[in-house]
C-alpha positions, 0 to 999 in steps of 0.5 A: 559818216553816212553821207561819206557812203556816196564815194562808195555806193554811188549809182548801186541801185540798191532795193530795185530788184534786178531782172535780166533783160529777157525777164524785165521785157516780158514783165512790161509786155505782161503789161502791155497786154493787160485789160485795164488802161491804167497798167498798159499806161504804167507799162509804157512809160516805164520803157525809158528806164528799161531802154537805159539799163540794157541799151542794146539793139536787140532789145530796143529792137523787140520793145519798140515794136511793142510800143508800136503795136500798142500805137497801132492799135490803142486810144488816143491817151496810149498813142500820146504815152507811146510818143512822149516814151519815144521822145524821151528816148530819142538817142536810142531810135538808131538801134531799131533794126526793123525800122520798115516795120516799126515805121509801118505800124505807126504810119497806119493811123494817119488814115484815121478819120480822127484828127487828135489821133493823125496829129499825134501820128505826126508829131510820132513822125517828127520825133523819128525823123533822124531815122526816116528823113527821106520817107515820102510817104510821111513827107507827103502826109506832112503836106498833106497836113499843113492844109487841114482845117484842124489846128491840131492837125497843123500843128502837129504838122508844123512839129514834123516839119521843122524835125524833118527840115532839120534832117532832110535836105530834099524836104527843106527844098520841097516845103520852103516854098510851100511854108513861105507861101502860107507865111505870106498868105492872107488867109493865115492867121497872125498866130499860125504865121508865128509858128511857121517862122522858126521852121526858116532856121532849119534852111541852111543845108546849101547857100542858094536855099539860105539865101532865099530864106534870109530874103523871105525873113528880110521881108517879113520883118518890114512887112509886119513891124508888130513887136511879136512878129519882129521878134520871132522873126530876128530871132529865127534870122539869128539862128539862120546865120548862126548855121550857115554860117556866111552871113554872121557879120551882117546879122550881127549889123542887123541885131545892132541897128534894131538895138539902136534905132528900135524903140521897144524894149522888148525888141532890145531885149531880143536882139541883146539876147541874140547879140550874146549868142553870136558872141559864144559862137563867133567872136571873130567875126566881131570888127572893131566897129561893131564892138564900138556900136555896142559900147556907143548903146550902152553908154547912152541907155538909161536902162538898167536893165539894158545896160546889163545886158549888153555889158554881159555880150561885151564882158563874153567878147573881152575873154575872146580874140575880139578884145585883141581885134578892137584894141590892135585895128583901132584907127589912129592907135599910136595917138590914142591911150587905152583910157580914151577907148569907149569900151574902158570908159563904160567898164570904169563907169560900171564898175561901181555902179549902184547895180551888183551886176552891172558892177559884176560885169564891168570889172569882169571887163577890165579884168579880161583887158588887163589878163589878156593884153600885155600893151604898156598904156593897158596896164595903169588898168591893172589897178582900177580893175584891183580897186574895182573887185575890192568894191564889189568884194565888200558890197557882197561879202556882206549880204546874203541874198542869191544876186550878191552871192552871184555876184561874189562869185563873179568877182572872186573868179576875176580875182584869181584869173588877174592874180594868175596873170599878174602875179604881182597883184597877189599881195594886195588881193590877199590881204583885202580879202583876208581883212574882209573875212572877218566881217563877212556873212559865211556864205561869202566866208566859203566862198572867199576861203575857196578863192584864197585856196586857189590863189595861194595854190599858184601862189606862196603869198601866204605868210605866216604872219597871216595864220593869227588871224586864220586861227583866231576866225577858227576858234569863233566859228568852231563855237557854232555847230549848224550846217554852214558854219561845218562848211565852213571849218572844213573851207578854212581848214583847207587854207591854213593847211595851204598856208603851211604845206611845210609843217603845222605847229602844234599849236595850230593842230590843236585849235583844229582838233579841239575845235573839231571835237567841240562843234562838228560832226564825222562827215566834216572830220572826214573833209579836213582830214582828206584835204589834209591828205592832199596838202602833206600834212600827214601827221595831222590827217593821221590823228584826224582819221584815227578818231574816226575809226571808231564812228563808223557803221559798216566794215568797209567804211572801217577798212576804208580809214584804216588804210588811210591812216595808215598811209598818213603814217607811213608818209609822216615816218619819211618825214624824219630823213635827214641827208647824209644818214643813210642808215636812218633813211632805211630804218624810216624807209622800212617802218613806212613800208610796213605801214604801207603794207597793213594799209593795203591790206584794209584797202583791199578789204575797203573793195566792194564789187560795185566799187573796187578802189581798183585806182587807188590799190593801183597807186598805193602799190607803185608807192609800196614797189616805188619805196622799196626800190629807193631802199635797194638802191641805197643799199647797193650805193652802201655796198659799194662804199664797202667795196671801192674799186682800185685806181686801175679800175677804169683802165681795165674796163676799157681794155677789156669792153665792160664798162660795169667793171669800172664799178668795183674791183674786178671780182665776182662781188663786184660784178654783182653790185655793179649788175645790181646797180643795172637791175636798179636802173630798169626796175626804176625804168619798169616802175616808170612804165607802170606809172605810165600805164596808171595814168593811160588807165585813169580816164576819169581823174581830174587835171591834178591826180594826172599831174601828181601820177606824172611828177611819180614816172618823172621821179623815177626817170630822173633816177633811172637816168642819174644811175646811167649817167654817173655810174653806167654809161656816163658817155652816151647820157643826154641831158637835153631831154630831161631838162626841165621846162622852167616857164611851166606854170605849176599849180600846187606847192607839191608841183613846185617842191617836186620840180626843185627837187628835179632841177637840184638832181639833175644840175648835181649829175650835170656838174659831176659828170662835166667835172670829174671823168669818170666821176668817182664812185663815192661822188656817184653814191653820195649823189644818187642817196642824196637824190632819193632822200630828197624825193622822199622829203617832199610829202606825198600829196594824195589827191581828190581822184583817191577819195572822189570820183567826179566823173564816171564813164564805162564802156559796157560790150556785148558779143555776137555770137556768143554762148549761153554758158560762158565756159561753152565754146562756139562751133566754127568750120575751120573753112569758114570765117567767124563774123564776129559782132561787136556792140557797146554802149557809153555809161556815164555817171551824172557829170558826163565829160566833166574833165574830157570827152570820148572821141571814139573807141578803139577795139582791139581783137586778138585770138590764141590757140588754146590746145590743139586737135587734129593732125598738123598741117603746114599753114601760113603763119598768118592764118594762125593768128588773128590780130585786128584793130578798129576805131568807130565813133560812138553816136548817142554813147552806142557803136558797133562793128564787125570783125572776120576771123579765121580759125584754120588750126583745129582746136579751141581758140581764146578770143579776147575783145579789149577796148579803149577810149580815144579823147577830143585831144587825140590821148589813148587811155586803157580804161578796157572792158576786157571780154574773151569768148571761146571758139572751137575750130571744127573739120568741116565734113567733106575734109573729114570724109576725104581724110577718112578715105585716105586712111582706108586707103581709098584714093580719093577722086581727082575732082576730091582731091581738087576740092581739098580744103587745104588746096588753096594753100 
C-alpha cells in the first residue's frame, strides 16, 4: 500500500528543509561570496530551484542582480554557470525590475580583451533578448562580432543574433543584409555558412523582408547542391513559411519536388520530415494535387524506410479537412469508385505489409477514411479497414518487442476511433479481440483489456456470454504473481466490472477475491477495488476495501479506506429499492445515510494540510444533503396520501389566489405540507446551485468527473421541476428546456442509465399533466416517489478525480502593501487612495494543461467596513464601498495588476482579493485563493487640526474652510 501514498503526499517535498524567501536567498549570497570556486559554483546553480519555489519579482529582482555581480566580476567558468543559470530561467527574466542595471553589469564584459569571455557576454545577451530587444548597444556589439577572427566569438554572435532576430523587428531588418552578405561571401567558410542559414527562419516580422529571405534561400539552394547545404537550407525555408504563413502552399511544392526528383536519400529524408510538419500545422493548405503527388512517391518508392514515412504525413493529413478536400474536388467524381483513388490504393497495399508500420499506417488511413467520411462508395472501406486491424492485431499481440507494442497501440486506438464511428462494427471487433486475449503476450494482454474497456464504455456489446472466457483468463493469470501480470488482474478486473455494471454474481466475486488473495499484493487490491467504485459495484468495492483496512502504515491511509468502504456500503443499502414501497425506501434510505455520516467522518480525518480531499468532502456532502432531501420528499408525498384534499379543492384555490391550497384541505395541515412541498422545490433547487458551484470549483478534474457532477445538478432540477409541474404551478412549467438531447453521445453506462432514467421522469410528468387537469394529488405523489427510487437505483459511480489527481494547477498571490503581522492592519489617509498591487504566479504539477488550459485570471477586490471611527459624515454611497474586477493574462504562469481604492469612512476596513481562472473555452471555474488584509482609514491631520478648532470654537479661515477635506463632496 505505500505506493497509494502518491495520491496523497504528492509534491510535499518532505526531508528539505524549508527557508522563508529572505533566508533561503541569503543562504546563496553566503555562497556567492565565499573564497572558494567550488561553493560560488554551487551557489549558482542552486538559484533555478529558489527562483521555482518563490517566483515573485522581488526576489528574482534581488537574486539576478547577484548573479550579475558575480558575472561581472567572476572567471570565465562562473560566467558560463551564471549564463546556463539564466537559460535555464528564462520564463522568469520579465520579473527583473532593474532591468537597466542588470543589463548593465553584464554589458561591462564585452570590452574585455579576452574572446572566451566576450562570447560568453553574447551568448548572456542572446538568451535576455525578450527582455532587451531593441538595446543598441548589444545589437551594434553583435555586429560587431560576427566579424571577429575568433570563431568562438562568431559563434556566440550567430546565437545572439538569431535570439534577437526572433524578438526585434528593427534587428531582422539591419542584420539581413549583413548575414546574406556573409552567407554569399567567398571568404566564409562552408561550416559558418551552415550556422548562418537558420538565422533566415526568423525573418518573417513583414512580407517585404520574407519575400527577400525566401529569394536569398531560393539561390542558395541552386548555388550550393551539397547534400549539407540543401538540407540546412530547405529546412530553414520550411520554418520561413511555416511563420508567415503566405507561402505554405508553394513550399509544400518545393518539399515535393525535392521528394521526386531529388536522389539522395538524406534530402528525402529532410523534405518528408518537413512535409509531416506543414501537415500538423496547415492541413488546409494541402490541394488535391499535392496529396496525389505524395501517394504517387510512395507507391513507386522501393524503400521501406521512405515508405514510412511519407504514409506517416498522409495518415496525419487523413485525421484532418485535407481527406474531405481530396475526396469531394476530385476530377470526375461521379465516375470514379473510392477503390480507384491512389491514396485507398496505397493504404489496401500497406496494410499487411511485412513492415509493422507501414501496416500501422496504412490501416490508420483507411480507418481515418472510413470515420470521417460518410459517401456511400467509402463504405465497402469499412471492412478492409476491419480485416486490416485484425491482421495487425494478431501479428502484435504475440510479440513483445517496443515496435510491436507501438505498433499494438496504434491499432487498438484506430479500433475504438472506427467503433465509436460505426457502431455497427462493434461485435466483430469485440469478439477478435476477445478471441486473441487468450494467446497473446501480457503486454498486449493490458493493452487489448484497455481498448475493450473503452469500447464497451460507448458501448454495451459485452454479453454475458462473453464473461466465461473473462473468468477463465482470471483464474490462469492469478496464478503468477510478478509485476505485470498484477497489472494485469486489475486490467481484466476493470472489464468484467464493464461487462456487468448491473450486478456480479457471486460466482464472479468470489474467483476475484480469491484470485486476489492467492497472488497479489495491497496496491493492486486497492486498483480493482477503485475501479470498482467507478463502475457501481459497490458491494464488491466494500468487501475489497474492508480487507484492506488492516495493511496499511499510516492513520490517514486508514481513515482514507474506511471512509470508502463506507461509501460503498451506503450505495450498496439503495440497491434494495423496490417502486411502490415506500416505507422500505426510507428504511434504505436511512441506513445509507448513517454510512454516509461514519464515512465523512473518516474522510475528514483522511485530510492533511498538504492535501485536504476539500473535492471529494465537497461531493460526499451533496450526496449526504442530496439523500436527505429525496427522503423528505417522500415523507410529504406520504403525508399528503394522509391528508388528501376534498373535490372543492381546486375551486377554492382559484377563487381565493393560492394556488398551494389545491394541495390539501384548506386548513393549517394542509397548508403546511403544501408549503413543505415548496420548501422541497428550492432546497432541490439550492442542492442544484451547490452542485454548479462544485463543478466551477473543480478546475482540474478529468471530462468524466465533470460529467458525473452534471447528471448530480441534472438530477435535481429534474425533480425540482417535476414538483412544480405536478403539484405547484402545473401551468407555467415548461417542458422544452428540460428536454433531453437524444443525439448526444454518452460515454459510460451510468451516463446512459442516468439519461433513461431522466427521459422515463420527464415523459411520466408530461403524460400526467396533458391527461389529467389538474393532475390528481395521488398520480402527483406516486410519480414524484416513483422519480426518486429510480434515481437512486442507478448506482452511483465515484469517478477517477475522487481517487487521483491527474492534473494540479494553483494560483499562489502576493499583496502589495502589505503587513508584517497578518492581524495588523495598514495605515491609509482617508484622503488618499490605496495602490493596492496585485501579483500571482501559475503552479502546476507535473502534467500541466492535461485536461484545459489557463486563459487568463479574473481578480476580483472587494472591501468591507468592519467597525467605525470617528464621527458621520454624509458620504456618496459609492465611496463607501469598493467593489473592482480585472481580467490579466498570465505570461510565463506570472501576472500582475494594480487596483486604486478609496477608504473615505474612517475605521478599519476588510479587503478581500479572490481569484479565479478563465480557460481557452471562454469557462469560469472558482478554484480561488481567497487573500484578505486589513486596512485602517485614518483622518488625515489637517482635517483633524480643522475639526479640533471647530470644537473649541475657534472658526476656521475661509482659506481652511476651502480646503476641507469633505468640501468636495
Amino acid at each position: 500500500m505505500a505506493a497509494s501514498a502518491k495520491s496523497f503526499l504528492a509534491d510535499a517535498g518532505y526531508g528539505e528543509q524549508e527557508l522563508d524567501a529572505n533566508s533561503a536567498l541569503m543562504e546563496l549570497d553566503k555562497g556567492l561570496r565565499s573564497g572558494k570556486l567550488g561553493e560560488q559554483c554551487e551557489a549558482v546553480v542552486r538559484f533555478p530551484r529558489l527562483f521555482q519555489k518563490y517566483p515573485f519579482p522581488i526576489l528574482i529582482n534581488s537574486a539576478f542582480l547577484k548573479l550579475a555581480d558575480v558575472f561581472r566580476v567572476g572567471n570565465n567558468f562562473l560566467r558560463l554557470c551564471v549564463l546556463k543559470v539564466t537559460q535555464q530561467s528564462e520564463k522568469h527574466l520579465e520579473k527583473i525590475l532593474n532591468v537597466d542595471e542588470f543589463v548593465k553589469r553584464v554589458f561591462s564584459v564585452i570590452h574585455s580583451n579576452d574572446p572566451v569571455a566576450r562570447a560568453i557576454t553574447l551568448r548572456m545577451l542572446g538568451s535576455m533578448a525578450s527582455i532587451i530587444p531593441e538595446r543598441k548597444n548589444a545589437h551594434h556589439s553583435i555586429r560587431q562580432s560576427l566579424d571577429s577572427h575568433d570563431n568562438v566569438e562568431v559563434e556566440a554572435a550567430i546565437f545572439a543574433a538569431a535570439n534577437f532576430s526572433a524578438q526585434s523587428k528593427d534587428f531582422a531588418v539591419g542584420i539581413c543584409n549583413k548575414i546574406s552578405e556573409m552567407i554569399q561571401g567567398l571568404a566564409t567558410p562552408v561550416d559558418l555558412k551552415l550556422k548562418l542559414i537558420p538565422i533566415l527562419q526568423h525573418m518573417h516580422h513583414d512580407a517585404s523582408l520574407a519575400s527577400s529571405s525566401r529569394q536569398l534561400l531560393q539561390q542558395l539552394v541552386t548555388s550550393y547542391p551539397s547534400t549539407k547545404m540543401v538540407i540546412v537550407t530547405l529546412h530553414t525555408f520550411t520554418l520561413l513559411a511555416a511563420s508567415s504563413l503566405v507561402d505554405i502552399p508553394k513550399q509544400i511544392q518545393l518539399l515535393l519536388q525535392y521528394l521526386k526528383n531529388d536522389p539522395r536519400k538524406a534530402v528525402k529524408r529532410l523534405a518528408i520530415q518537413d512535409l509531416k510538419l506543414l501537415a500538423n500545422k496547415t492541413p488546409h493548405t494541402w490541394s488535391r494535387e499535392n496529396i496525389q503527388a505524395l501517394c504517387e512517391s510512395a507507391l513507386n518508392t522501393p524503400y521501406d524506410s521512405l515508405k514510412m514515412g511519407m504514409l506517416s504525413v498522409l495518415s496525419t493529413l487523413s485525421g484532418t479537412i485535407a481527406i474531405k478536400q481530396y475526396f469531394s474536388s476530385a476530377p470526375g467524381a461521379a465516375a470514379t469508385t473510392a477503390r480507384s483513388f491512389d491514396l485507398v490504393k496505397l493504404a489496401q497495399e500497406c496494410c499487411y505489409h511485412n513492415n509493422r508500420g507501414i501496416a500501422a499506417h496504412g490501416v490508420r488511413i483507411l480507418t481515418n477514411i472510413s470515420a470521417s467520411c460518410q459517401e456511400k462508395d467509402l463504405l465497402p472501406l469499412e471492412q478492409d479497414a476491419v480485416f486490416g486491424l485484425e491482421a495487425l492485431l494478431v501479428l502484435c499481440s504475440q510479440d513483445d518487442s517496443p515496435g510491436a507494442q507501438a505498433t499494438l497501440k496504434i491499432t487498438l486506438t484506430c479500433m475504438v476511433k472506427l467503433v465509436k464511428c460505426r457502431p455497427h462494427l462493434s461485435q466483430s471487433v469485440v469478439e477478435s479481440l476477445l478471441t486473441q486475449l487468450h494467446s497473446a503476450q501480457d503486454n498486449a494482454r493490458i493493452l487489448m483489456c484497455h481498448c475493450l474497456a473503452a469500447i464497451a464504455m460507448q458501448l454495451p456489446v459485452l454479453a454475458d456470454g462473453m464473461l466465461g472466457d473473462l473468468m477463465d483468463l482470471y483464474k490462469l493469470i492469478g496464478q503468477s504473481a510478478t509485476d505485470k501480470k498484477q497489472e494485469l488482474l486489475v486490467s481484466l478486473a476493470t472489464v468484467i466490472f464493464v461487462s456487468s455494471q448491473k450486478a456480479l454474481s457471486t460466482e464472479v466475486k468470489t474467483v476475484i477475491k480469491q484470485q486476489l488473495e492467492n497472488a497479489s499484493n495491497g496496491w493492486t487490491a486497492y486498483r480493482i477495488a477503485r475501479q470498482a467504485s467507478r463502475m457501481g459495484n459497490h458491494d464488491m468495492a466494500r468487501e475489497l476495501y474492508q480487507s484492506l483496512l488492516t495493511q496499511v502504515a499510516s492513520e490517514h491511509f486508514y481513515f482514507w479506506l474506511n471512509s470508502l468502504k463506507e461509501f460503498s456500503h451506503a450505495e450498496q443499502c439503495l440497491t434494495g429499492l423496490q417502486e411502490d414501497n415506500y416505507s422500505s425506501a426510507l428504511s434504505c434510505i436511512a441506513e445509507a445515510l448513517k454510512s454516509y455520516h461514519k464515512g465523512i467522518a473518516s474522510l475528514t480525518a483522511a485530510s492533511t494540510p498538504l492535501n485536504p480531499l476539500s473535492f471529494q468532502c465537497g461531493f460526499v456532502k451533496l450526496r449526504i444533503d442530496l439523500l436527505q432531501a429525496f427522503s423528505q420528499l417522500i415523507c410529504t408525498c406520504n403525508s399528503l396520501k394522509t391528508s388528501p384534499p376534498p373535490a372543492i379543492a381546486t375551486t377554492i384555490a382559484m377563487t381565493s389566489g393560492n394556488d398551494l391550497q389545491r394541495c390539501g384541505r384548506i386548513s393549517n395541515q394542509a397548508l403546511t405540507l403544501s408549503l413543505q412541498m415548496k420548501h422541497s422545490m428550492e432546497e432541490f433547487r439550492n442542492l442544484a446551485t451547490r452542485y454548479g458551484d462544485l463543478y466551477q470549483s473543480s478546475f482540474d478534474a478529468d471530462s468524466a468527473t465533470l460529467r458525473n457532477v452534471e447528471l448530480q445538478q441534472q438530477s435535481c432540477l429534474l425533480i425540482s421541476h417535476a414538483i412544480e409541474a405536478l403539484i405547484l404551478d402545473p401551468e407555467s412549467a415548461s417542458f422544452q428546456e428540460y428536454s433531453s438531447n437524444g443525439t448526444a453521445h454518452v460515454e459510460s453506462e451510468y451516463e446512459r442509465r442516468m439519461m433513461s432514467v431522466f427521459n422515463h421522469v420527464l415523459e411520466e410528468v408530461e403524460s400526467l399533466n396533458r391527461k389529467y387537469a389538474p393532475v390528481s394529488y395521488l398520480a402527483s405523489n406516486t410519480c414524484l416517489c416513483n422519480a426518486v427510487i429510480a434515481l437512486l437505483k442507478v448506482p452511483l459511480s465515484f469517478q477517477r478525480y475522487f481517487f487521483q489527481k491527474l492534473q494540479s494547477t494553483s494560483i499562489k498571490l502576493a499583496l502589495s502593501p502589505s503587513p508584517r503581522n497578518p492581524a495588523e492592519p495598514i495605515a491609509v489617509q482617508n484622503n488618499q487612495q490605496l495602490a493596492l498591487k496585485v501579483e500571482g504566479v501559475v503552479q502546476h504539477g507535473s502534467k500541466p494543461g492535461l485536461f484545459r488550459k489557463i486563459q487568463s485570471v479574473c481578480l476580483n477586490v472587494s472591501s468591507v467596513l468592519q467597525s467605525k471611527s470617528g464621527q458621520d459624515y454624509k458620504i456618496p454611497i459609492d465611496n463607501m464601498t469598493n467593489e473592482m474586477e480585472q481580467r490579466v493574462e498570465p505570461h510565463n504562469d506570472y501576472f500582475s495588476t494594480q487596483f486604486l481604492l478609496n477608504f473615505v469612512i474612517l475605521g478599519t476596513h476588510n479587503i478581500t482579493v479572490e481569484s479565479s481562472v478563465i480557460d481557452s473555452n471562454g469557462i469560469v471555474w472558482k478554484t480561488g485563493p481567497k487573500t484578505t488584509i486589513f486596512v485602517k482609514s485614518l483622518e488625515d491631520p489637517y482635517s483633524q487640526q480643522v475639526r479640533l478648532q471647530q470644537q473649541q470654537g475657534q472658526p476656521p479661515s475661509q482659506q481652511q474652510q476651502q480646503r476641507t477635506a469633505y468640501s468636495r463632496f
